[in-house]
Every structure is written in structure tokens, then in C-alpha cells.
C-alpha positions in Angstrom: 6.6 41.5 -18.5 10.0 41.8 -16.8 8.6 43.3 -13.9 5.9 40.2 -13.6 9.2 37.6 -13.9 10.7 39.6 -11.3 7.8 39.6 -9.2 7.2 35.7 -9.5 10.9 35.1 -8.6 11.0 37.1 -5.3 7.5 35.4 -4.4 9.6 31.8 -5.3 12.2 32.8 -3.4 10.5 34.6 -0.2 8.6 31.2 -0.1 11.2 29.0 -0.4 12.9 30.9 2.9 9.6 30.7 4.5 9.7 26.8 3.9 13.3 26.8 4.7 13.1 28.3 8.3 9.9 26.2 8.4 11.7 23.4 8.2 14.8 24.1 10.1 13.8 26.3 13.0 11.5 24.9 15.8 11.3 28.8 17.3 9.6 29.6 13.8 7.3 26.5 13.9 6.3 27.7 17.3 5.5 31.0 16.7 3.5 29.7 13.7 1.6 27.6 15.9 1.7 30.4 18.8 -0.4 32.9 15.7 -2.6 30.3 14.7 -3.8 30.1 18.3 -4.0 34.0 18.4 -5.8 34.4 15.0 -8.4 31.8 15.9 -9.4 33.9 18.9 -9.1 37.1 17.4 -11.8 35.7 15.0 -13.9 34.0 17.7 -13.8 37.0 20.5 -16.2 39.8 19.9 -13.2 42.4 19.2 -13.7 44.7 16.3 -12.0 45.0 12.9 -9.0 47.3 14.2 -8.0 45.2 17.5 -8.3 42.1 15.2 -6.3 43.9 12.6 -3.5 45.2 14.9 -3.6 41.4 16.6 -2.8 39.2 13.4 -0.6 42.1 12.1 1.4 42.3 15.1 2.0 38.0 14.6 2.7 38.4 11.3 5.4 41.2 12.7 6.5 38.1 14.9 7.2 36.1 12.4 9.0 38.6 9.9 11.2 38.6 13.0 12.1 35.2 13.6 12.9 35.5 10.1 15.2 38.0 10.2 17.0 36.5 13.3 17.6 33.4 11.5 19.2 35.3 8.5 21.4 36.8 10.9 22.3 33.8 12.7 22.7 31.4 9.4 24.8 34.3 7.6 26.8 34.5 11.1 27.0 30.5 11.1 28.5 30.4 7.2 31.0 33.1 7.8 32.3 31.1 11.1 31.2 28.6 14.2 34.1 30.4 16.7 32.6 32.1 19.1 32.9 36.0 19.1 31.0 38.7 20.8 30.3 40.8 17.7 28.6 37.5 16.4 27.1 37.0 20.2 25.8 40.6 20.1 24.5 40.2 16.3 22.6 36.8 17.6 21.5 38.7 20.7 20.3 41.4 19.0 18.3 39.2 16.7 16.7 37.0 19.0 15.4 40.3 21.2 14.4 41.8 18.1 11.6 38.8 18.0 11.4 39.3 21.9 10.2 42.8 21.8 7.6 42.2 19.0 6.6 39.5 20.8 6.2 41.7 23.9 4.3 44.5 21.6 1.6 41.7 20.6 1.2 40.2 24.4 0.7 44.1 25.3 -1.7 44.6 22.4 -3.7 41.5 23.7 -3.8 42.7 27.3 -5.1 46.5 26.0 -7.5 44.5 24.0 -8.5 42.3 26.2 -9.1 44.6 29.6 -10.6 47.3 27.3 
């Protein structure tokens, strides 16, 4: 039973975070919108079950992304708003984290796409 409490909690809280950056991030409600878009034409082009796997795989990967980045630039943001270039390099680092999966699902959609 402890392990089903557990369970619910992280579910509450990975929600709540969800809702969160939902609410607080227009990049997040963008790439939201952006995967809708993509999953609604991986289900009405003709592509089989593993590109349309790999597609809305590769936007969920977008979106754990811009997750992450905002973790990294709220808990940057609480610990201080002075500029410094370890916190410009964290930020960075974030934001072309959700670049480069970005860039891995466009590429996946051009491979898909020109066969």
C-alpha cells in the first residue's frame, strides 16, 4: 500500500508541474500546441506504426525538455536574478537541450516523410 501512496503522490506532483509550466511558460504551451499539430498528422498520413511511434515519442521527448529547461531556469531564478555566466551557460544549456530534440523530431519527420 505504501508503494501505491507513493505512486499517487509523484503522479500529483508530476501533474501539478505539468500544470505549472503550463500555465507559466508560453515556450511549453507552444510546443504543446506544436505536438498536437504533429500527432494529428502522424495519425492522418499513411505512415506505419514505428514512424508514428518514433514521431509522438520524439514530442513527448520535446516536451520532457522544455520541462527540464524550466526547472533549471526557475531553480537558477530562486537562487538569484544577477546575471552570471555559469547561470547564462546553465540557461543556455537548457534551452538547446529542447533545441536539439526539437532538431531530432524535424529530422525524424523529414526521413519519414521523403522515405
Amino acid at each position: 500500500m505504501e508503494f501505491l501512496r507513493r505512486l499517487k503522490l509523484r503522479c500529483l506532483w508530476s501533474w501539478g508541474g505539468v500544470m505549472s509550466t503550463w500555465q507559466n511558460e508560453h515556450s511549453f504551451r507552444s510546443w504543446v500546441w506544436a505536438n498536437l499539430v504533429s500527432a494529428t498528422l502522424a495519425f492522418f498520413l499513411p505512415l506505419s506504426p514505428v514512424e508514428r511511434a518514433v514521431i509522438l515519442a520524439l514530442g513527448l521527448l520535446i516536451l520532457a525538455a522544455e520541462l527540464l529547461n524550466t526547472a533549471i531556469e526557475d531553480a537558477i531564478d530562486y537562487i538569484s536574478t544577477d546575471e552570471h555566466p555559469l547561470a547564462k551557460r546553465a540557461k543556455d544549456a537548457g534551452s538547446a537541450g529542447v533545441a536539439v530534440a526539437a532538431l531530432a523530431a524535424g529530422v525524424a519527420w523529414v526521413v519519414i516523410l521523403i522515405g
